[in-house]
N, C-alpha and C positions, 0 to 999 in steps of 0.2 A: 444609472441604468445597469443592470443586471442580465448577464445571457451567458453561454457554456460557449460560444464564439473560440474558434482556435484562435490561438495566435498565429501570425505568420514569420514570427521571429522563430526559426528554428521550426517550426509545425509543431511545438509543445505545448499542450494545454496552459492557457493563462491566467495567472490569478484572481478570481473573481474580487472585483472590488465594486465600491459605489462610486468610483471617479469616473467622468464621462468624458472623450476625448472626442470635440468633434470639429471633421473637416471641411476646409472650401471643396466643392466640386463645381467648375464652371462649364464642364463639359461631360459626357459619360463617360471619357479615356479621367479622366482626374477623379468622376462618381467610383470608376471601381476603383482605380488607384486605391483610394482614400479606403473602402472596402477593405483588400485583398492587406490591407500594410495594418490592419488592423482596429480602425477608426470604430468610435461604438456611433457614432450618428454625424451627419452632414448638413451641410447648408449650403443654397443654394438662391438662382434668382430665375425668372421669367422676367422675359418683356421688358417695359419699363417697370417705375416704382420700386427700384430696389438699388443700392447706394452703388451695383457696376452696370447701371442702364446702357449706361455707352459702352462697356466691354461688348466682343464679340463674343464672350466668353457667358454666355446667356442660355438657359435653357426659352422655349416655347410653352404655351400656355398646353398647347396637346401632348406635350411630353411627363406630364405630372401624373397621370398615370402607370404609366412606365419606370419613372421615376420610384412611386412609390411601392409597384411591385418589386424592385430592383431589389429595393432595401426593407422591406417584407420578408422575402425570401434570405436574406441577410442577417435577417436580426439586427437591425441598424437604423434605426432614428433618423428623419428626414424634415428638417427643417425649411420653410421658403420664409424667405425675406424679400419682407413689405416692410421696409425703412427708408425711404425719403419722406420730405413733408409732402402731404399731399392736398390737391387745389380741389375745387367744385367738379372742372369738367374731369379730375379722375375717379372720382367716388362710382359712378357705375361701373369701371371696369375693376375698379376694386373687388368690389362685390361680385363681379362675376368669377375676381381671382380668387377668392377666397371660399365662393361656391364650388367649384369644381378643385380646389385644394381639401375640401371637409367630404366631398365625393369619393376624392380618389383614394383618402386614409393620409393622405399629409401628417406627421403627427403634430408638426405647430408652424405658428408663423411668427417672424421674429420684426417686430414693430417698437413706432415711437411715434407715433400718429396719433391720437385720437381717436380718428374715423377706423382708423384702420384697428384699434385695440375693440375700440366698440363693434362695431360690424361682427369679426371674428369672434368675441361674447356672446354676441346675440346669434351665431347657428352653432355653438357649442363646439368652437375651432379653436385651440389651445393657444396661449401668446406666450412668447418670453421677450421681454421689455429690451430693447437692443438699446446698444452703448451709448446710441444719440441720442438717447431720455438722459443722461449724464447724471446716474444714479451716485451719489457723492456722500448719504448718508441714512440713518436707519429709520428717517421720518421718511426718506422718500421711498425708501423699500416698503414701507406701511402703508405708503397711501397706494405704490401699485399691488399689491397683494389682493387689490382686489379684483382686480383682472388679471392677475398672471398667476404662474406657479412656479415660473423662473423670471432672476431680473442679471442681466450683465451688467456689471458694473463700469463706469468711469475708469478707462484708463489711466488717468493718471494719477489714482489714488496710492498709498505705498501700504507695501503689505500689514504694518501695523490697524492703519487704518481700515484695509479689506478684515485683514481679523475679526477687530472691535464688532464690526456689521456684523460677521457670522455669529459672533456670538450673541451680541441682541437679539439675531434674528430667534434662538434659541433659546436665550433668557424670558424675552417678550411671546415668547410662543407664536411669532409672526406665521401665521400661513395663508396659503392662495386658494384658487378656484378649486381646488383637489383636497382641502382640508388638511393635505401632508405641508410639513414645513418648507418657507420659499427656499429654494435651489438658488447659489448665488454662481453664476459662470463669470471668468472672465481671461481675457485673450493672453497668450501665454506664447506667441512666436509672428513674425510675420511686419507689416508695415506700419509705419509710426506715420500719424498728422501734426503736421506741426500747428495745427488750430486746437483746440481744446474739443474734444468729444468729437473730432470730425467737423465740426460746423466753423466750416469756410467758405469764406463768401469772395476771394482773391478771384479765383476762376469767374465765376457772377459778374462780377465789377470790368474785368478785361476784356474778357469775351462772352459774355451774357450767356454764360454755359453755367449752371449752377450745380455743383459739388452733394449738395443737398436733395437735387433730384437725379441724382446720378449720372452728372456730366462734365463730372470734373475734367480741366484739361491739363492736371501738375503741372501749372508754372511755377508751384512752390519748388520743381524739382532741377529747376532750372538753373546756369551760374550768372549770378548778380555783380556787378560793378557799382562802388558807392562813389556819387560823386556830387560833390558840392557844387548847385548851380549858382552859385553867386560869383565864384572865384575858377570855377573849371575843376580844381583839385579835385585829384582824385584818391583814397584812402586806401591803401594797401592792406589788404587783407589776405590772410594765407588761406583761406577757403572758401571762393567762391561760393559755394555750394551753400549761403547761410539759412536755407532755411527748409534744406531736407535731409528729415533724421535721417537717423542709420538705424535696420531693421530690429525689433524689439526680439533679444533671445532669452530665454530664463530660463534654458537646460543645464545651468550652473546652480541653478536652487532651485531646482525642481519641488524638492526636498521640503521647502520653507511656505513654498506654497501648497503643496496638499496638507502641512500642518497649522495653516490657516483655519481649514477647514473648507476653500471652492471644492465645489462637486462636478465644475464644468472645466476643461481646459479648453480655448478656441484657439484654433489655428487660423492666422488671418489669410489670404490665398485665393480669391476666387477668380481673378483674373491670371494667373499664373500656371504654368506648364503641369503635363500629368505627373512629372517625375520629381518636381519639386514634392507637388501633392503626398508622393510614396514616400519620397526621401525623410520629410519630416516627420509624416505620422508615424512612420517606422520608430526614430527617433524616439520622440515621444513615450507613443507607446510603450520600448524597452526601458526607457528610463523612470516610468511610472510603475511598471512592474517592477523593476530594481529595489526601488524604493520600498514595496510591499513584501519582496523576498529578499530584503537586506542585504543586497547588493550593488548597492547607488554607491559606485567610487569616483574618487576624483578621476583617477584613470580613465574609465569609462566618460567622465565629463568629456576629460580632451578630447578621448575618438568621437564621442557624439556630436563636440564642435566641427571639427576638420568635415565631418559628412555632411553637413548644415553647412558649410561654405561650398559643395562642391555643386551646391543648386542654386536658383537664382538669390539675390539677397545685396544690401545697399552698404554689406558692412553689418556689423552686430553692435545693438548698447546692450551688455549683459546685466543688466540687473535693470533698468527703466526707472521710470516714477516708483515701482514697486518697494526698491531697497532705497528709495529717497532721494538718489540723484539727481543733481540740475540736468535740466535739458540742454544741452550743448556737443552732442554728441552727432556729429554733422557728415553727412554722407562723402562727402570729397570728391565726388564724379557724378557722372551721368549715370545711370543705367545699374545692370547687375556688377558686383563685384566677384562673383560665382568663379572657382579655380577651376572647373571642367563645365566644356559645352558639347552642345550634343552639333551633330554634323548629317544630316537627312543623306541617304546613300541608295533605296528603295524599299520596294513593299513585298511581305508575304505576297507566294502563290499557292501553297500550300502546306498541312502538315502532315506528316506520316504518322499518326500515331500508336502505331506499333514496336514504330522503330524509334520514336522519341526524337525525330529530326524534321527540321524545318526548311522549307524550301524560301526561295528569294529572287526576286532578281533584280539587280543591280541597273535602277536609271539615272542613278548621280552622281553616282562615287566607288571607289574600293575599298577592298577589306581586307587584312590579313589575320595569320593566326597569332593570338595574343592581343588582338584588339577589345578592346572593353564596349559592348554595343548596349543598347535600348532597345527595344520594342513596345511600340503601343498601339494601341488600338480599343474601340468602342464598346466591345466587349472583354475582350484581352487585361485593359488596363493598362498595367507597365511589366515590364520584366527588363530586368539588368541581367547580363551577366560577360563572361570573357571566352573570347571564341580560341578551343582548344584546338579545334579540326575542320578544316573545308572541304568539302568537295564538289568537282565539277565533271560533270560528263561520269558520276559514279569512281571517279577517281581521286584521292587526294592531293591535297595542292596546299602551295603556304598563302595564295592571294586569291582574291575574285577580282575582276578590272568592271568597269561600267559597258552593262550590256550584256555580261555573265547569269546565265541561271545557278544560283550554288544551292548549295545543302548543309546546314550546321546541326550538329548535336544539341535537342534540347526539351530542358526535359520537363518544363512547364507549356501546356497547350495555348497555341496563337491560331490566329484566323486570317483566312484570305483578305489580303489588303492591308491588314495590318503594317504600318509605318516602321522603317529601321532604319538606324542612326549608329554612328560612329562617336563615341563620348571620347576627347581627347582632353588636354591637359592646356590651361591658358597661361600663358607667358605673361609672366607681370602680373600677375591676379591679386 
């Protein structure tokens, strides 16, 4: 995908290339995130029918609209994902999702259906074949070529192998619905399955929530005790944790994958925070530019790792199935392993924008000057930055206390109600 899009790394025009970076958005604070940090297209869910049906983290079927004016006006690619398998009694709403997605300009939907790859052909609604068709090699990029014009690949193929495909695809003159050669994307940061392509049926079998229709309940994420029922014994293992990975990073070869030859990089994210959302694409982003203005240094790896831990994430396996790796690379805890959290403190009251200062008021928490804050919001997005100056009563001050209206200098526009947060430092992280 092609477009004169600023970057937002520095506000300097970006390199046009053919590499397409696209984000989770689970909400509009993560849609612009994902926007503003320089994402060239997004993906997204409504409703059911799509693999975070249980996240709260969901757009509405009325929202697609919106939605794709948003990123219209953007220059930015809008993906909805229709990837569970789906039954008889969802085929009409399918079709109803896919009617008013080819309505509102959607530009594709991302499937492994059947019904849902057919449907979507038949009122001339673009597909890209998503990871749980577990595309694994060049006869199965051929047979769907004929419904798509992008296929994700199989995570857990290694980049040798992702290669070989690109280049068949090339060799064989493989192309899709658009006559252009197929586009092969594949996920490039974000959370690992420890089932092959996603398809697990663990969740299913315990609690008759099924994973595959978006209702996983991660008890893969859970800590396990092994213990012999015969004898009682029980096996000492130093990692509970055996059977959830640690989050897939590949900002260490970046490099090795765009000379592969993928045109797509996905970031996995769609139930996850807006600032995650910014944090990575950001990342991303300048590391993909780097590499086209010959500036991908190691140097630059470490700092892009250390910012990648400082949002959520299980632990990083840096190089995955991709550089050949055994899986064994195991999360060690519950939850995020993220070295800074954010801390809710209140919300915009309003902005001055003359004077480039934001107004607050404080129903949770304090603030001082030197504190590192967040703000988000729906149309906002994210903004980071560090608070140099307070003031209260038009006066300055080194703190605000809870129940304080303050004032900060700042020089990107927020909106009333926007959320603000205190990002501090975790102990032990």
């Amino acid at each position: 995908m092609k477009n004169n899009k600023m970057s937002f790394l520095g506000k300097k025009p970006r390199k046009e290339t053919d590499i397409e970076i696209t984000a989770p958005a689970g909400s509009y604070e993560s849609l612009m995130a994902a926007i503003e940090s320089g994402a060239d297209s997004v993906y997204f869910g409504i409703e059911q029918l799509n693999m975070r049906a249980k996240s709260t983290n969901n757009f509405k079927i009325n929202d697609l609209n919106r939605i794709a004016k948003i990123c219209k006006k953007n220059k930015v690619n809008s993906y909805l994902t229709l990837n569970t398998i789906m039954y008889d009694h969802d085929l009409k709403f399918l079709r109803l999702i896919c009617d008013k997605a080819k309505k509102s300009g959607i530009n594709a939907v991302i499937a492994s259906d059947i019904a849902a790859i057919s449907y979507a052909n038949s009122i001339g609604l673009k597909v890209h074949i998503s990871t749980q068709a577990n595309i694994s090699n060049i006869e199965a990029v051929k047979f769907y070529s004929k419904f798509a014009d992008t296929v994700i690949l199989a995570r857990e193929l290694t980049l040798k192998q992702i290669k070989n495909i690109v280049d068949e695809i090339k060799k064989q003159n493989i192309k899709g619905l658009s006559k252009e050669l197929i586009k092969v994307e594949i996920f490039v940061h974000g959370a690992l399955c420890v089932a092959i392509a996603g398809k697990c049926y663990m969740s299913l079998a315990t609690y008759n929530a099924s994973a595959n229709r978006g209702a996983c309940l991660q008890n893969c994420r859970r800590a396990y005790r092994v213990i012999d029922e015969e004898t009682g014994d029980e096996l000492k293992i130093e990692n509970k944790y055996v059977m959830s990975p640690k989050d897939l990073c590949t900002i260490s070869f970046i490099d090795k994958i765009l000379e592969s030859g993928v045109k797509i990089l996905k970031i996995e994210g769609r139930a996850r925070a807006p600032e995650y959302v910014s944090k990575v694409v950001r990342v991303y982003r300048e590391a993909v530019d780097s590499y086209f203005d010959n500036s991908y240094t190691k140097d630059k790896v470490e700092r892009w790792i250390k910012e990648l831990e400082s949002v959520y994430n299980r632990g990083f396996w840096q190089g995955g199935y991709y550089l050949g790796k055994k899986l064994g690379e195991w999360s060690g805890g519950y939850g995020s392993k993220a070295n800074r959290e954010k801390i809710f403190i209140g919300r915009a009251t309003n902005f001055y924008k003359k004077a480039n200062v934001g107004e607050f008021y404080l129903e949770a928490g304090g603030i001082k000057v030197g504190d590192d804050i967040l703000i988000t919001g729906t149309t906002t997005g994210v903004v980071e930055l560090k608070v140099n100056s307070i003031f209260l009563n038009d006066k300055p001050v080194v703190s605000g206390n809870k129940g304080d209206k303050i004032t900060i200098p700042i020089k990107t526009k927020i909106r009333h109600n926007d959320k603000l947060y205190v990002v501090k430092g975790v102990k032990n992280a």
